[in-house]
N, CA, C and O atoms as a GROMACS GRO file, in nm:
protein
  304
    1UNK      N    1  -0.712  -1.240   0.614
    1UNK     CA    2  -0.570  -1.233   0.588
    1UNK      C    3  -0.536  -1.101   0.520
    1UNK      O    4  -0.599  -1.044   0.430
    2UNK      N    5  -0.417  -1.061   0.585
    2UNK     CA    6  -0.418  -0.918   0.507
    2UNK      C    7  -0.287  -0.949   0.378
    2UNK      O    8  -0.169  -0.979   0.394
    3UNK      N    9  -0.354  -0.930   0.269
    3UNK     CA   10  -0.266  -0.952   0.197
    3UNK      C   11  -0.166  -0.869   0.121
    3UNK      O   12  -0.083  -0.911   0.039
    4UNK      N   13  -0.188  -0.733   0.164
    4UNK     CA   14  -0.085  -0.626   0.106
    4UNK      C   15  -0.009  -0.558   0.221
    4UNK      O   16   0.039  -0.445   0.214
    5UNK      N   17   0.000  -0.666   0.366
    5UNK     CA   18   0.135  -0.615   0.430
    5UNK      C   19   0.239  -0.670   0.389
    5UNK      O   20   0.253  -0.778   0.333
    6UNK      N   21   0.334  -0.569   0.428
    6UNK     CA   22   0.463  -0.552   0.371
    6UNK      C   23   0.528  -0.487   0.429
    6UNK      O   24   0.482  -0.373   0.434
    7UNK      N   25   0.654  -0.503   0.502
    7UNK     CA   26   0.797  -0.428   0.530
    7UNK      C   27   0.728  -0.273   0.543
    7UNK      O   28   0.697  -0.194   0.632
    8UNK      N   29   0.724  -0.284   0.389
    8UNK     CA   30   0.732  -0.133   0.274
    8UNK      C   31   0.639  -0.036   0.348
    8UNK      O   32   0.669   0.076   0.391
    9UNK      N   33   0.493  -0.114   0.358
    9UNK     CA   34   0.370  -0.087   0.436
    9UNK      C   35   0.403  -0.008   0.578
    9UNK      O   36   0.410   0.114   0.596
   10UNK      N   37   0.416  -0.093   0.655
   10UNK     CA   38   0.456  -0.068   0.811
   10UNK      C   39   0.553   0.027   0.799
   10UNK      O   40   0.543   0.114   0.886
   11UNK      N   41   0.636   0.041   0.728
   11UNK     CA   42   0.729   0.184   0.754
   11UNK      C   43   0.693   0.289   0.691
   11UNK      O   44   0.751   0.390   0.731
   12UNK      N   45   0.591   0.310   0.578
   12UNK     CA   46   0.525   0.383   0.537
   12UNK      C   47   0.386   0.430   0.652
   12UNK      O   48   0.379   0.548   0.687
   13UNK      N   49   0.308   0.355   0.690
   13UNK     CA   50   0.244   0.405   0.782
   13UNK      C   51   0.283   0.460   0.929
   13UNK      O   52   0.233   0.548   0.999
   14UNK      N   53   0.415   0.356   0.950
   14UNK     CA   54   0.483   0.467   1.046
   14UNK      C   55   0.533   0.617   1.076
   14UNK      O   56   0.532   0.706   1.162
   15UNK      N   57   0.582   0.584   0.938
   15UNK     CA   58   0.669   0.716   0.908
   15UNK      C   59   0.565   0.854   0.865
   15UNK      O   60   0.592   0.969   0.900
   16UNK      N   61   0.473   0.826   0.804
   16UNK     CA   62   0.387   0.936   0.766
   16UNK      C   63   0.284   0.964   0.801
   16UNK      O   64   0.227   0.870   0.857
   17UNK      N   65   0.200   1.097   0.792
   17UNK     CA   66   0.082   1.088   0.809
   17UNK      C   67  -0.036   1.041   0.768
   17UNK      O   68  -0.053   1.063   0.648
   18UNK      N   69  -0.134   0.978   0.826
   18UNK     CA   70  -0.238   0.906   0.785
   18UNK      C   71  -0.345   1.008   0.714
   18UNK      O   72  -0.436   0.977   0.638
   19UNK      N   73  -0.308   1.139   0.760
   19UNK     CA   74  -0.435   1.223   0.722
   19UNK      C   75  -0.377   1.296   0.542
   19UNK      O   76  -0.447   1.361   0.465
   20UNK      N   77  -0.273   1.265   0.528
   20UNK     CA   78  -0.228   1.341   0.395
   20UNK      C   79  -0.298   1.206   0.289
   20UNK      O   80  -0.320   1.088   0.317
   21UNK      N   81  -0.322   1.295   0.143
   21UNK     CA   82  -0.381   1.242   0.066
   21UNK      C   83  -0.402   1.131   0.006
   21UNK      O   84  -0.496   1.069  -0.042
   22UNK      N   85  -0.245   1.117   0.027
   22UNK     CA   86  -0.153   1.026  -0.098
   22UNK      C   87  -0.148   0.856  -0.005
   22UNK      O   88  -0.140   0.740  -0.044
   23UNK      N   89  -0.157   0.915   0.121
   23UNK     CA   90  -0.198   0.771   0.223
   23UNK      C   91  -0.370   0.754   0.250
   23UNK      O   92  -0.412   0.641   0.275
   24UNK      N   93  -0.424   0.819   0.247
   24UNK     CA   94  -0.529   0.773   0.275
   24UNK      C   95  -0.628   0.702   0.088
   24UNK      O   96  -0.743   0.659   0.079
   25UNK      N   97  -0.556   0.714   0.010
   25UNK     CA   98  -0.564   0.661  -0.153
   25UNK      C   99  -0.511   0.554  -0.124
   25UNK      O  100  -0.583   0.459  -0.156
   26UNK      N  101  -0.373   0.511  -0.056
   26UNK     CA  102  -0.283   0.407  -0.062
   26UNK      C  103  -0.352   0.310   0.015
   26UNK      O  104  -0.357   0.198  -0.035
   27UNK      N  105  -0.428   0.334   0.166
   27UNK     CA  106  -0.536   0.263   0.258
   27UNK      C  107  -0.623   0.226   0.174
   27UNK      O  108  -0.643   0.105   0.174
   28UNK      N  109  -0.704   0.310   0.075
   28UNK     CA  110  -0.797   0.263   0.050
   28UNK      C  111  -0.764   0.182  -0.111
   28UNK      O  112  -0.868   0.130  -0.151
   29UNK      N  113  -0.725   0.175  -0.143
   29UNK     CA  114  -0.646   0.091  -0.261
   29UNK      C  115  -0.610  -0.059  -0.202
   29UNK      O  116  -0.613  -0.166  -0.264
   30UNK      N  117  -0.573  -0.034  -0.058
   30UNK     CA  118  -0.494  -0.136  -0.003
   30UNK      C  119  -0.676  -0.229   0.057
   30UNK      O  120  -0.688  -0.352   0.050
   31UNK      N  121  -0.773  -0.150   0.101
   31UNK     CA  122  -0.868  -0.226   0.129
   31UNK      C  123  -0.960  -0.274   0.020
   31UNK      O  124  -1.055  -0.351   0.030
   32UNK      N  125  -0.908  -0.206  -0.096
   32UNK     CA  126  -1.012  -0.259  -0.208
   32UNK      C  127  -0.948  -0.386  -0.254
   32UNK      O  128  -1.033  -0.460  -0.305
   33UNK      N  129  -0.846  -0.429  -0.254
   33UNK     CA  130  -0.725  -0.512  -0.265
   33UNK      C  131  -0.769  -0.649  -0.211
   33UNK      O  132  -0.789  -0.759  -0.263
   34UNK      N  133  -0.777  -0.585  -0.050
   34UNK     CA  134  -0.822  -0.701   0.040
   34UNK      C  135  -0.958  -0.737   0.015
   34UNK      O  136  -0.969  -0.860   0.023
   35UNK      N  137  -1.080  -0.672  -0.016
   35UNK     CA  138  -1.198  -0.655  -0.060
   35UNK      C  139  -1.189  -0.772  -0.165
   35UNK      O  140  -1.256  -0.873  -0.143
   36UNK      N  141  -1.125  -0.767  -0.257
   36UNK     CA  142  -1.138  -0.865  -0.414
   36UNK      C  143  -1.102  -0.991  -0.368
   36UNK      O  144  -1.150  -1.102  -0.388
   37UNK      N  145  -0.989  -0.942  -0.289
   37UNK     CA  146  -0.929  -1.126  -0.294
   37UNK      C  147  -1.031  -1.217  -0.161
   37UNK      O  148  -1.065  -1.332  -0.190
   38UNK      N  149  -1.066  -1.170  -0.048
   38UNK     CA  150  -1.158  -1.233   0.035
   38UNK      C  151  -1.291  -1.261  -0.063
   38UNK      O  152  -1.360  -1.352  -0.017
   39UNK      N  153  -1.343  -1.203  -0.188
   39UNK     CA  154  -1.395  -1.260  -0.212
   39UNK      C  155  -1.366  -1.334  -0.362
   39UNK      O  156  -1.460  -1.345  -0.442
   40UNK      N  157  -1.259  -1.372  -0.388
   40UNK     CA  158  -1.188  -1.459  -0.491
   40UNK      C  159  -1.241  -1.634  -0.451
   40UNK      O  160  -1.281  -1.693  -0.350
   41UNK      N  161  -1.209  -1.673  -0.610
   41UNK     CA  162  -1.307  -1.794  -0.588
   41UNK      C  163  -1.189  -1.902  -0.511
   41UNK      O  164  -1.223  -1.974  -0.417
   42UNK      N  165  -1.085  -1.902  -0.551
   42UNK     CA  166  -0.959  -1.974  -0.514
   42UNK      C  167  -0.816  -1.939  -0.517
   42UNK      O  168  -0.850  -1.820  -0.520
   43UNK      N  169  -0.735  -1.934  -0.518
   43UNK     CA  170  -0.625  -1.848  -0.545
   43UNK      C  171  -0.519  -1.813  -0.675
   43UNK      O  172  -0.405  -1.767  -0.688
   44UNK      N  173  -0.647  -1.871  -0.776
   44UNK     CA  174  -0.592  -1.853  -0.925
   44UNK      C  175  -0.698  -1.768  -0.939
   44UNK      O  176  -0.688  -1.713  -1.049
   45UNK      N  177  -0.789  -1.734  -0.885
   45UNK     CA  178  -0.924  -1.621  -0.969
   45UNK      C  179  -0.823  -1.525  -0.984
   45UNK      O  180  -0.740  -1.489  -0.901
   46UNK      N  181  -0.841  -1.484  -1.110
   46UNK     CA  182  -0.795  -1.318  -1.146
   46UNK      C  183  -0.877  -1.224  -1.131
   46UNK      O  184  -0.908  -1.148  -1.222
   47UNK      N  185  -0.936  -1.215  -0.976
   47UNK     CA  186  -1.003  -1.137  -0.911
   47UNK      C  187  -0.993  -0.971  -0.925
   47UNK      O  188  -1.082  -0.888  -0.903
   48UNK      N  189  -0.847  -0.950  -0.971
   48UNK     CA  190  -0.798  -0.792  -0.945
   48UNK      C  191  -0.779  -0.762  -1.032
   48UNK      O  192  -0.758  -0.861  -1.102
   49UNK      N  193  -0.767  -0.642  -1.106
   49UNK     CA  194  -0.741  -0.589  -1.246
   49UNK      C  195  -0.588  -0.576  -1.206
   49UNK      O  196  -0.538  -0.574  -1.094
   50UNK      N  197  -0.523  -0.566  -1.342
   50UNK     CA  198  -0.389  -0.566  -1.308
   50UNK      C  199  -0.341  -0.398  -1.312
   50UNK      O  200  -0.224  -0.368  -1.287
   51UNK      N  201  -0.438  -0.303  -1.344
   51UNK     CA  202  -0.435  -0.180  -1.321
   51UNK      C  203  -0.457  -0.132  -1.193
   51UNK      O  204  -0.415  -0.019  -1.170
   52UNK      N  205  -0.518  -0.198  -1.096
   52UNK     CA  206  -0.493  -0.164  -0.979
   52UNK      C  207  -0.373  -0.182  -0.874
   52UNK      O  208  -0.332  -0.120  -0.776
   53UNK      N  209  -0.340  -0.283  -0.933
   53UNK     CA  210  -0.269  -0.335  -0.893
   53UNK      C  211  -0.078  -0.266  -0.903
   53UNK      O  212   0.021  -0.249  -0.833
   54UNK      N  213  -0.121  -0.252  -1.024
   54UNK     CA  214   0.000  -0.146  -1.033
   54UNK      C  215   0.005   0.006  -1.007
   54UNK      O  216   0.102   0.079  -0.990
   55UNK      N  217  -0.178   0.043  -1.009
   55UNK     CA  218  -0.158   0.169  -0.941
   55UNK      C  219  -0.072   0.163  -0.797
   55UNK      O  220   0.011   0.246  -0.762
   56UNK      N  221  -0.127  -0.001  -0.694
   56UNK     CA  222  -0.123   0.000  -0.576
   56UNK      C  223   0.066   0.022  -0.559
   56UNK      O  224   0.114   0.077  -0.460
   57UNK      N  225   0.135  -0.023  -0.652
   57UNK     CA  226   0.249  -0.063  -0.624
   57UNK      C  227   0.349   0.033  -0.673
   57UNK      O  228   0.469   0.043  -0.647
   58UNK      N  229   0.260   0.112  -0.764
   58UNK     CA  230   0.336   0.239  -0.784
   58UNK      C  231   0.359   0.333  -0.677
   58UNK      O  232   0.467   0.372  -0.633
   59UNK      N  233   0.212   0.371  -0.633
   59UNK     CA  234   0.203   0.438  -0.492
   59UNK      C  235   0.275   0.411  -0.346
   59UNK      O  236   0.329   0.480  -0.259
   60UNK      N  237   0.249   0.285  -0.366
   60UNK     CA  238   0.342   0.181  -0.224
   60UNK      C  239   0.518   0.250  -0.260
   60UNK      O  240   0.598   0.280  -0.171
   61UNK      N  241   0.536   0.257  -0.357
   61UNK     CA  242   0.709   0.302  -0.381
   61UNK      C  243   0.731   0.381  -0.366
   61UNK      O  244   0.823   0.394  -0.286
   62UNK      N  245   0.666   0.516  -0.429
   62UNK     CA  246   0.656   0.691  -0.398
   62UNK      C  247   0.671   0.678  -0.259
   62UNK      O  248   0.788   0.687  -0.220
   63UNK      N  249   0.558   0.655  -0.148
   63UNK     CA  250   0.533   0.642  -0.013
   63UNK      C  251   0.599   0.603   0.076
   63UNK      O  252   0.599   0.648   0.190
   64UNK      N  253   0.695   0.471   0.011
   64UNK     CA  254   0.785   0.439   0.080
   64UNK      C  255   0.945   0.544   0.064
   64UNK      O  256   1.010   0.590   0.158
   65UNK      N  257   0.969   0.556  -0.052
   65UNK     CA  258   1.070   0.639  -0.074
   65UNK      C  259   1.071   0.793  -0.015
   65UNK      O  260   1.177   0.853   0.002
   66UNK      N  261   0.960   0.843   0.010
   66UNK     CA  262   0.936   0.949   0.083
   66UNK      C  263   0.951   0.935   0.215
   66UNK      O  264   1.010   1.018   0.284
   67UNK      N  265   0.883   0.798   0.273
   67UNK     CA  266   0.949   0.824   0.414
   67UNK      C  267   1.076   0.755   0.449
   67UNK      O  268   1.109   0.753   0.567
   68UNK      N  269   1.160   0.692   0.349
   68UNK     CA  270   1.292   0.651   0.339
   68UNK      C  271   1.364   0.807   0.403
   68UNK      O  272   1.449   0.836   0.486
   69UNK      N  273   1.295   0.864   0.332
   69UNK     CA  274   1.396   1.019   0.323
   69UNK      C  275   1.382   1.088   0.435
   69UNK      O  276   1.477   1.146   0.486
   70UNK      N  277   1.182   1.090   0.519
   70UNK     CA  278   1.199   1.141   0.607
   70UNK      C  279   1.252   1.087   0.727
   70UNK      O  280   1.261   1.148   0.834
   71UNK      N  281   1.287   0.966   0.706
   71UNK     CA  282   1.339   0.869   0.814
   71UNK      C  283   1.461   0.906   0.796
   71UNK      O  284   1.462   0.935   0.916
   72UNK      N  285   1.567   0.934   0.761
   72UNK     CA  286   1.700   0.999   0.702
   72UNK      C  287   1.743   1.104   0.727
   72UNK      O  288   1.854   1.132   0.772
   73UNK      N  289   1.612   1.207   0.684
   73UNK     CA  290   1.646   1.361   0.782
   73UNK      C  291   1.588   1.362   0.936
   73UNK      O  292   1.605   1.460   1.008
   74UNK      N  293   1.536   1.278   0.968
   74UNK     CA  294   1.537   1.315   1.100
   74UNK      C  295   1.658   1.214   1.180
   74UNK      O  296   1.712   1.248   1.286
   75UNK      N  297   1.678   1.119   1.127
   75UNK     CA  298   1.832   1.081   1.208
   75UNK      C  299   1.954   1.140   1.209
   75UNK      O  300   2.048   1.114   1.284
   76UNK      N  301   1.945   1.250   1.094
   76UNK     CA  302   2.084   1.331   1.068
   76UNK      C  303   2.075   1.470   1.166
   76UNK      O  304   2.168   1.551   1.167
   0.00000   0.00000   0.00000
């Protein structure tokens, strides 16, 4: 189960490149993510640090708001 898709996700990987830095941190944040919880004992384990977690969601916002914008200048 993938548990950090999102809206936010899919238009972020649409919109940008996979090879720039700041996405390929956000992929791999996003598989360490999936990594903890497939192996969580039930769905109360506090499997994840909550520092990752907010790294993940800080980054997910930057990423998205960036391609908010480039999605914006290229329709104008």
């Amino acid at each position: 189960m993938d548990y950090t898709k999102s809206v936010k996700k899919e238009i972020i990987l649409s919109s940008l490149s996979h090879f720039e830095p700041e996405i390929q941190q956000y992929l791999s944040l996003s598989d360490e993510i999936q990594h903890l919880m497939s192996n969580a004992v039930d769905e109360n384990d506090p499997c994840i640090p909550i520092e990752l977690i907010a790294e993940f969601m800080m980054l997910q916002e930057e990423l998205y708001q960036k391609a908010a914008k480039k999605n914006k200048e290229e329709a104008n």
